[in-house]
KOLKOL-631478 format. One record per atom (N, C-alpha, C): residue number from 1; atom name; x, z, y. Coordinates in Angstrom, 3 decimals, always signed. Layout:
<sites>
SITE    i  at         x         z         y
SITE  NUM  CA         X         Z         Y
...
</sites>
This chain:
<sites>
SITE    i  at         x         z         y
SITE    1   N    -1.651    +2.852    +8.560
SITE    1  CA    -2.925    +3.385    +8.131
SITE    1   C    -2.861    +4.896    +8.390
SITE    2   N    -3.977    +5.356    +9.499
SITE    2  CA    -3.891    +7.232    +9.509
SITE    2   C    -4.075    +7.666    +8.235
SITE    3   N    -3.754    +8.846    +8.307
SITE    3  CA    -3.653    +9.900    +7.656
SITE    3   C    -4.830   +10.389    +6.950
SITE    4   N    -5.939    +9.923    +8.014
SITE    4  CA    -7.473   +10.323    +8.132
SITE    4   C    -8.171    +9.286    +7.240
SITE    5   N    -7.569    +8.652    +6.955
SITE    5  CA    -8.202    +7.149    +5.864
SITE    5   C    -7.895    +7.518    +4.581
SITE    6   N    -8.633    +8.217    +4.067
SITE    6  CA    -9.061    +8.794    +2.172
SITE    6   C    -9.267    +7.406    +1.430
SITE    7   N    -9.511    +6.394    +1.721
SITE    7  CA    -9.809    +5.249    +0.720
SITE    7   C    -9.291    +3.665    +0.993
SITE    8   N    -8.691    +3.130    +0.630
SITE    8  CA    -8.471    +1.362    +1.178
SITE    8   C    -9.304    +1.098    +0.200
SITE    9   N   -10.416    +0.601    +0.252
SITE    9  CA   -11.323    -0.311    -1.127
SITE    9   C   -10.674    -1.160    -1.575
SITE   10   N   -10.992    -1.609    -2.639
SITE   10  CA   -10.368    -3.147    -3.157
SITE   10   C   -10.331    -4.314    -2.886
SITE   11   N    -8.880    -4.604    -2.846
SITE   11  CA    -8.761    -6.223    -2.426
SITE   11   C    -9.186    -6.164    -0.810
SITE   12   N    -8.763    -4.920    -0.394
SITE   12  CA    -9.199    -5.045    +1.167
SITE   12   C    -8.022    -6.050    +2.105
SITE   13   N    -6.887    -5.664    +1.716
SITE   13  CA    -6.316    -6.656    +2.491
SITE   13   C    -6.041    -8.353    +1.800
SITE   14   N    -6.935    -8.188    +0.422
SITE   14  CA    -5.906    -9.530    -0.322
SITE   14   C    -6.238   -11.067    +0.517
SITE   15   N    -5.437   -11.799    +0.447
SITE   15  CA    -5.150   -12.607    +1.031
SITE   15   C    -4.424   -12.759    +2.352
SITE   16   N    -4.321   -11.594    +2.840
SITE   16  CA    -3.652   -11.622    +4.551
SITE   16   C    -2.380   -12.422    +4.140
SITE   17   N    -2.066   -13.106    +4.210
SITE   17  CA    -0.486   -14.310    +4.417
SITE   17   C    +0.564   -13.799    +5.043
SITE   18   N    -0.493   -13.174    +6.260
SITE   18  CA    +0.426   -12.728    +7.427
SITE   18   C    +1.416   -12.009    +7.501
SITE   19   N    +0.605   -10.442    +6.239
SITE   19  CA    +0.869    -9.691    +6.597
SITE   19   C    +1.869    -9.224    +5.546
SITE   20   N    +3.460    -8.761    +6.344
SITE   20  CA    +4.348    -7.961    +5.798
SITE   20   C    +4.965    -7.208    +5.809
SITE   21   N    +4.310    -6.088    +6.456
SITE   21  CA    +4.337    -4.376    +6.262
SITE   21   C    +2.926    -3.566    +6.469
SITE   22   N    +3.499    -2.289    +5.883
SITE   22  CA    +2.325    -1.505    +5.986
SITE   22   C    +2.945    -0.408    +5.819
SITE   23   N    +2.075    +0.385    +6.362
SITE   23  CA    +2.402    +1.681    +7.113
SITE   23   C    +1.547    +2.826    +6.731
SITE   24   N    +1.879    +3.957    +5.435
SITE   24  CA    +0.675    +4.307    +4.988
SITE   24   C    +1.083    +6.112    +5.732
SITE   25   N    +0.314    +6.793    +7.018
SITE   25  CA    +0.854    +7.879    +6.788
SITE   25   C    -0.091    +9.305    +6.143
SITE   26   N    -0.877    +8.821    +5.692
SITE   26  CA    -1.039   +10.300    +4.558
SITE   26   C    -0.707   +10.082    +2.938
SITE   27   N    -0.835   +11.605    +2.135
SITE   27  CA    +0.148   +10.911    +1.174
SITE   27   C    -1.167   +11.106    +0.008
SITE   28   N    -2.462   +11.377    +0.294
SITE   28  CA    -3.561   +10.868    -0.649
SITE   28   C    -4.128   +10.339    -0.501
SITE   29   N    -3.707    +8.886    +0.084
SITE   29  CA    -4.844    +7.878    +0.880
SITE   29   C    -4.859    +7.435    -0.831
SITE   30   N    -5.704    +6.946    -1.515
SITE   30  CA    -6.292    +6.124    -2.502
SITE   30   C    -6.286    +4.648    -2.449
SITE   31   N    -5.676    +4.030    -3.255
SITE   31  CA    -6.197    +2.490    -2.973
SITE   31   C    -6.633    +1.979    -4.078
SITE   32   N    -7.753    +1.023    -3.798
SITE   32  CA    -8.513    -0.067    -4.937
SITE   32   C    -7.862    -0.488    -5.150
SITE   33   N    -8.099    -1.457    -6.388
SITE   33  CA    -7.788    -2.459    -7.312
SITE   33   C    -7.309    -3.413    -6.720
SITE   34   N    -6.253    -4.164    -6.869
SITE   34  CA    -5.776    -5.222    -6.260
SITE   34   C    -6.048    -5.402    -4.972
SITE   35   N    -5.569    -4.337    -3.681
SITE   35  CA    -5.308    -3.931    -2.252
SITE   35   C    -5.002    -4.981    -1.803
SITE   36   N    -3.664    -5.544    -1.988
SITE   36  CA    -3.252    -6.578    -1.660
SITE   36   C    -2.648    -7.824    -2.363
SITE   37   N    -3.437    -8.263    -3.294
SITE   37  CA    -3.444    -9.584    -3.994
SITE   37   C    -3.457   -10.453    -2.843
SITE   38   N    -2.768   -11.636    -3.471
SITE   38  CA    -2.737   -12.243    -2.522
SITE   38   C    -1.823   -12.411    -1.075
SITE   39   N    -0.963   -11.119    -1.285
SITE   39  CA    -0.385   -11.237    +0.220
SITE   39   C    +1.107   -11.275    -0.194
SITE   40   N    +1.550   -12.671    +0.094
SITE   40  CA    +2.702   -12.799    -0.681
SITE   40   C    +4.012   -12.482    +0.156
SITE   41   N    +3.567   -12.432    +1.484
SITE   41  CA    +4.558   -11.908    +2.573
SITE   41   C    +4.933   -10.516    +2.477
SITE   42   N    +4.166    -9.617    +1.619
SITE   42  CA    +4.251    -8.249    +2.168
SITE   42   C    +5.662    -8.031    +1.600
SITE   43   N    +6.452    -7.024    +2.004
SITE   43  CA    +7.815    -6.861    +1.582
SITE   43   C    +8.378    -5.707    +1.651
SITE   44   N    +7.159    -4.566    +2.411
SITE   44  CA    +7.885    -3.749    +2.463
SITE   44   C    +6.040    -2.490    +2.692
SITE   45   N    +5.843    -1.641    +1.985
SITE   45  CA    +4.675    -0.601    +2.288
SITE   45   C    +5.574    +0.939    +2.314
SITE   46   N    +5.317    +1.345    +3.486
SITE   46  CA    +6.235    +2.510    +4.062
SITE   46   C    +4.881    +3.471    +3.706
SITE   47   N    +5.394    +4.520    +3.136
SITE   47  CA    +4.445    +6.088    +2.765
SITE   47   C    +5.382    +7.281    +2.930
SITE   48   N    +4.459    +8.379    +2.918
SITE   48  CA    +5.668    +9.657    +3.410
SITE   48   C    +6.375    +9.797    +1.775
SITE   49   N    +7.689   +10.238    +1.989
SITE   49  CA    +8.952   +10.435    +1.261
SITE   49   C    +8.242   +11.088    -0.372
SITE   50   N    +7.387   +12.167    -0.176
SITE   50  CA    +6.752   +13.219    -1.260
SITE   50   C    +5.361   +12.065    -2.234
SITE   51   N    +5.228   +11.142    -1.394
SITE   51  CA    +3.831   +10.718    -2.290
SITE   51   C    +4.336    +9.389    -2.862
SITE   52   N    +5.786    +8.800    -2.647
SITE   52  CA    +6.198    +7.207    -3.332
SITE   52   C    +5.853    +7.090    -4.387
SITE   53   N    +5.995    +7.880    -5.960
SITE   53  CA    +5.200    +7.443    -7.091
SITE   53   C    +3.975    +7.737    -7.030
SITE   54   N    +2.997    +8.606    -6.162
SITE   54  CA    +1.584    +8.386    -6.319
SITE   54   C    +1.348    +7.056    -5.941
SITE   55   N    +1.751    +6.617    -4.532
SITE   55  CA    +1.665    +5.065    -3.845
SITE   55   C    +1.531    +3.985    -5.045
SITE   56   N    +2.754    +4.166    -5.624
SITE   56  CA    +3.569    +3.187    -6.623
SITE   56   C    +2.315    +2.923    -8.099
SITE   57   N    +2.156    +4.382    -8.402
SITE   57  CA    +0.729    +4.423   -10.070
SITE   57   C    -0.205    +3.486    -9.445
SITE   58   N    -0.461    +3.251    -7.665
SITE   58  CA    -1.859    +2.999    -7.325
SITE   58   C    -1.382    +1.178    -7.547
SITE   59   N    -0.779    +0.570    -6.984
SITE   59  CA    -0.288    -0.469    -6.756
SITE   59   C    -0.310    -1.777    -7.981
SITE   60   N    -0.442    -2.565    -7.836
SITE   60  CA    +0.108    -3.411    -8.877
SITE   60   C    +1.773    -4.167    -9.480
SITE   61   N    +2.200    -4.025    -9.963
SITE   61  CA    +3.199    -4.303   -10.361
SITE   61   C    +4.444    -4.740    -9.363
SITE   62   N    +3.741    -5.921    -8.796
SITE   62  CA    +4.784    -6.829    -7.978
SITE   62   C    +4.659    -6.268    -6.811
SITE   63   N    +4.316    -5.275    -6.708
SITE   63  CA    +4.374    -4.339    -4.661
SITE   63   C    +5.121    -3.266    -5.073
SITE   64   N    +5.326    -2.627    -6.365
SITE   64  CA    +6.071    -1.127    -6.625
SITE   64   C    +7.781    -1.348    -5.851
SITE   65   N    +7.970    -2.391    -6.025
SITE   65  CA    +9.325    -2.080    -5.335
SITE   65   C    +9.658    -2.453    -3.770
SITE   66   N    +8.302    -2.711    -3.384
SITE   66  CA    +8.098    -2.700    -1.807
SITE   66   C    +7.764    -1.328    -0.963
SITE   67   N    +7.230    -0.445    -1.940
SITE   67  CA    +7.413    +1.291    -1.334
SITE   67   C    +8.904    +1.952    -1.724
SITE   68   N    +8.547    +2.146    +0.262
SITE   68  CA    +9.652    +3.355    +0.719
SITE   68   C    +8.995    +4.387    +1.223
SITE   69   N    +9.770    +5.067    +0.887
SITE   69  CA    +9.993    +6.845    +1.351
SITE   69   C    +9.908    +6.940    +2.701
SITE   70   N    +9.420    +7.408    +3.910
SITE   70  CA    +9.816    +7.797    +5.213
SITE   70   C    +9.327    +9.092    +5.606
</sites>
């Protein structure tokens, strides 16, 4: 996700099956409410090193230990 993307709305990706990574590179992108409900593959959401607990407050529970630092 660029840098240039200020918002993921809610539940934008939920359900993708597919999908298991994500790639966030700015570090005030915002995300809705339950982003990715539903996506039980995901395993891993990469954000820059300085914003992992902003990422993490946004997230729901069971994705906080799928953000890394890069």
């Amino acid at each position: 996700i660029p840098k240039t993307m200020q918002i993921v709305d809610q539940m934008a990706f939920a359900g993708c099956e597919n999908l298991e990574m994500v790639n966030f590179e700015g570090e005030d992108t915002r995300l809705g409410k339950d982003v990715f409900s539903y996506c039980h593959n995901l395993s891993k959401i990469l954000v820059p090193k300085a914003a992992v607990e902003k990422y993490k407050e946004q997230l729901a529970e069971d994705f906080q230990d799928a953000v890394t630092g890069i």
